[in-house]
N, C-alpha and C positions, 0 to 999 in steps of 0.2 A: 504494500500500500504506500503511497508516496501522497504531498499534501505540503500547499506551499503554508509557511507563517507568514505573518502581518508582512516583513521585510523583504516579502518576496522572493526570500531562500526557499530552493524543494530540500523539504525535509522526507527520510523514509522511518517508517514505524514497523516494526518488526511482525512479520503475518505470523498467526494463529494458525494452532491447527499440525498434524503433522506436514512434513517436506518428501516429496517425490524423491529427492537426491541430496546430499551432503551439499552445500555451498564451500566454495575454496576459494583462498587469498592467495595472490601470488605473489614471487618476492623478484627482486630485482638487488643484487648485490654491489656494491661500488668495487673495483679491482681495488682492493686496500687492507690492509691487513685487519685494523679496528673493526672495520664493518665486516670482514669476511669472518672474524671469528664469533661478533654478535649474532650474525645468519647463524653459524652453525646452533646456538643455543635456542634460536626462535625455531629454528625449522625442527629442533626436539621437540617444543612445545608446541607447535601445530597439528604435529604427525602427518595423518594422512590427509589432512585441512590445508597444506602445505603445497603449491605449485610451484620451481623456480623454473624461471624466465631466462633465460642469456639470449641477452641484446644482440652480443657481439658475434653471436653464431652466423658460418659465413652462407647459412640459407634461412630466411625468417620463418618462424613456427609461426600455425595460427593460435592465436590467443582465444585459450579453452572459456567454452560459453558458460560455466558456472564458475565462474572468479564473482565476488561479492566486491575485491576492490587486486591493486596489485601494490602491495609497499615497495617501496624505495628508501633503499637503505645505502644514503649517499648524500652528496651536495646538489645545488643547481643545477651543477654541469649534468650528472647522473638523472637527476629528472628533469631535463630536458631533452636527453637522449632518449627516454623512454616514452616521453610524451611523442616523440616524435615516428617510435617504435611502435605504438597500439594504432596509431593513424586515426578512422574513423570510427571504431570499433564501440567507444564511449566506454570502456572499462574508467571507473573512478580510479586517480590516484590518491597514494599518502604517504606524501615524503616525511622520512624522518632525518634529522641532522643530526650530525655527532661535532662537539664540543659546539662553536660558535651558530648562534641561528642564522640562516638562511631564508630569504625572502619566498620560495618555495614552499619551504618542509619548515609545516607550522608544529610536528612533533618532536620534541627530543628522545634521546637515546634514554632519560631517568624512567618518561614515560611513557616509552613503546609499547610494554604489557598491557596497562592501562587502558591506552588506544586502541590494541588487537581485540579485547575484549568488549569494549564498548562498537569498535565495529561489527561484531559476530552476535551483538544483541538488536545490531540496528538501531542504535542510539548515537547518529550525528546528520550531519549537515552535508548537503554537497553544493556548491560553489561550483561555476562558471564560470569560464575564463574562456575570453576570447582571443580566436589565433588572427594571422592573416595569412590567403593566401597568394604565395610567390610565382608568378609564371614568368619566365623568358622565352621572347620570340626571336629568331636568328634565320635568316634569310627565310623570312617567312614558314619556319618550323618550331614548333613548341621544343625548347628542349628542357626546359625544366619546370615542374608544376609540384611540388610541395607547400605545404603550412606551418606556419612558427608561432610559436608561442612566445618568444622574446620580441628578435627584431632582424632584420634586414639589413645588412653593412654594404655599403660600397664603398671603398679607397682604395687605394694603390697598394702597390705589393712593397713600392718603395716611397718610400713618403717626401721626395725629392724634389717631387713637383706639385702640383696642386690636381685635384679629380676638378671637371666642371660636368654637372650634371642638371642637365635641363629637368624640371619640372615641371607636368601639367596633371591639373586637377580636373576630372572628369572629361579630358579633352582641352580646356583652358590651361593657356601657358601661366604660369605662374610666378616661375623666375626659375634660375639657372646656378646654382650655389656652386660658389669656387672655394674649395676646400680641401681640407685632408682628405675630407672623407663623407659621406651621407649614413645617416640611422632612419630607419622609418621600421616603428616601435607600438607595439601594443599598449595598452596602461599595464599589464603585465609588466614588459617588459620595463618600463618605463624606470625602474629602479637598475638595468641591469647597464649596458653600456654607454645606452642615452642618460642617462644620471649623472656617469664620469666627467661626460661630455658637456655639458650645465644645461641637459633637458628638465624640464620638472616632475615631479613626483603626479604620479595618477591615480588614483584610487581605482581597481581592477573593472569594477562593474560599468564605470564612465565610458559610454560609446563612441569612444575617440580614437585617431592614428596619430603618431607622434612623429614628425618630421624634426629634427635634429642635426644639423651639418657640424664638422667635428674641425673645431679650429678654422673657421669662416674666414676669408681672406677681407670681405665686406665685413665691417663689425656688424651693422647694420640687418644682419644675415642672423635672426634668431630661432630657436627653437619655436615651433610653432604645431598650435592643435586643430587637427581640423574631425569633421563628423565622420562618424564608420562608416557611414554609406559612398563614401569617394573612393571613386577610382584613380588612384596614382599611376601615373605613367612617369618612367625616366628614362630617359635620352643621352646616352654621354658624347658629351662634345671637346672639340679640339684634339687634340690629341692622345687617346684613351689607353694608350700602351698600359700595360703591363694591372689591367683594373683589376679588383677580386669582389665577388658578392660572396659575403659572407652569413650562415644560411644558422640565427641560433648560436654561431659562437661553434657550431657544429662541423659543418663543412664547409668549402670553401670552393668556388665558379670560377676559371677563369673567363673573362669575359671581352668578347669582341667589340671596336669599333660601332659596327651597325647592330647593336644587340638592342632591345628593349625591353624595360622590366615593368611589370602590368601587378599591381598590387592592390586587394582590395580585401574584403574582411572576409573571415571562411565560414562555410556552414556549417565546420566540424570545429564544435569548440570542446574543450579539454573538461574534464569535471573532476573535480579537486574537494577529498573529504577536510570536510574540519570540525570541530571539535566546541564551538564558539561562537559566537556574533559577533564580537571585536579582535577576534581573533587576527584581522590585517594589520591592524595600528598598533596590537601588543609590538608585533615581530618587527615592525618598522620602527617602533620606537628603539627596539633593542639592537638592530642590525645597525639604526644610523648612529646611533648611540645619542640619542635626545636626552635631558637632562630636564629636572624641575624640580622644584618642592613637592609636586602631590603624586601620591602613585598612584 
């Protein structure tokens, strides 16, 4: 049974009644020693309630239809990979982070057990997060069509010269940012490279794309929000040698002269357990490290 509350979170309530099959959690391990030896003691504790996942395997599994949610047991970088690994499947995730929190993974490593338990009662929340998605067209052929849950990078390979990148919003020129480099950023993302870069903070749910030029040669040239529903087109101009579109932080395009990148919001968006109602602004207060008199 599922059932949104007042704030327009879908919340699920745990069904009555016996179950046709076992429900199963799957796990997702960071290559790391910390988190590969916490796996080993969670995957005792789940037993046969227990599915691991490897990302990195060089043919992708399909992702079994009774998974209730898949942990991640890692940083940003690890759930991001995996968010980008279930595709549009809509399995919920639940990062958990080990020592410093992450803008991600709203669970830590004290209260893992906690959270597995309260997920297997069907006592939490799932969050929405919206991706975008990325196509490149290259002599009039699609060559690349993926979704990100962060953001979108174009700059050089060598930072020697300036990228210039023409923008148009829904077909409308918009202007042509001469810079390091371009970010165009979810409000997800909005904390992750666009942040460094002096984009602003987003709160996830705000229907917005976050355009971002990284080191503007124009001061004039600021970060800028425009509505989900645009269509971004980029154009690289002058002399485009050596560009990278960088996909998530994930992989990395080289990219042509006559390339064009078509970006607009996806219809598969990520679903993210939590635990909480203010659960964004605890981790944001702690990740940026904010300070005050009241807790």
């Amino acid at each position: 049974m599922k059932e949104f509350n007042r704030s327009g979170i879908l919340s699920y309530k745990p069904q009555k009644g016996p179950k046709v099959k076992q429900e199963r959690i799957g796990l997702v391990i960071k290559n790391e020693d910390h988190a590969q030896e916490k796996a080993q003691d969670l995957i005792k504790y789940l037993g046969d309630r227990c599915v691991i996942i490897d990302t990195q395997a060089r043919e992708r599994a399909d992702i079994p239809s009774d998974l209730i949610c898949i942990v991640v047991l890692g940083g940003d970088g690890t759930f991001l990979s995996v968010a980008r690994y279930i595709e549009n499947t809509g399995v919920p995730l639940m990062g958990v982070k080990f020592g410093e929190v992450g803008f991600l993974a709203e669970t830590t490593e004290e209260h893992l057990y906690d959270a597995i338990e309260a997920v297997v009662r069907g006592d939490y929340l799932i969050r929405e997060r919206r991706r975008l998605d990325i196509k490149v067209v290259r002599d009039d052929r699609l060559i690349i069509d993926v979704d990100v849950l962060n953001d979108a990078v174009i700059n050089k390979a060598a930072l020697s010269r300036l990228a210039s990148c023409a923008v148009y919003l829904d077909d409308d020129y918009l202007t042509t940012y001469r810079a390091d480099g371009l970010i165009v950023a979810t409000p997800t993302g909005s904390t992750a490279y666009s942040l460094a870069a002096g984009g602003p903070v987003v709160y996830p749910t705000v229907p917005s794309i976050i355009l971002t030029p990284i080191c503007p040669f124009t001061l004039t040239n600021r970060p800028l929000l425009i509505p989900d529903d645009t269509r971004v087109e980029i154009r690289l101009e002058g002399s485009p040698e050596d560009m990278i579109l960088t996909l998530d932080g994930q992989e990395g395009f080289e990219m042509d002269p006559g390339d064009k990148i078509y970006i607009k919001k996806s219809r598969n968006d990520i679903r993210m357990i939590s635990f909480a109602k203010d659960s964004y602004f605890k981790v944001l207060k702690t990740r940026l490290h904010w300070s005050g008199g009241r807790s």
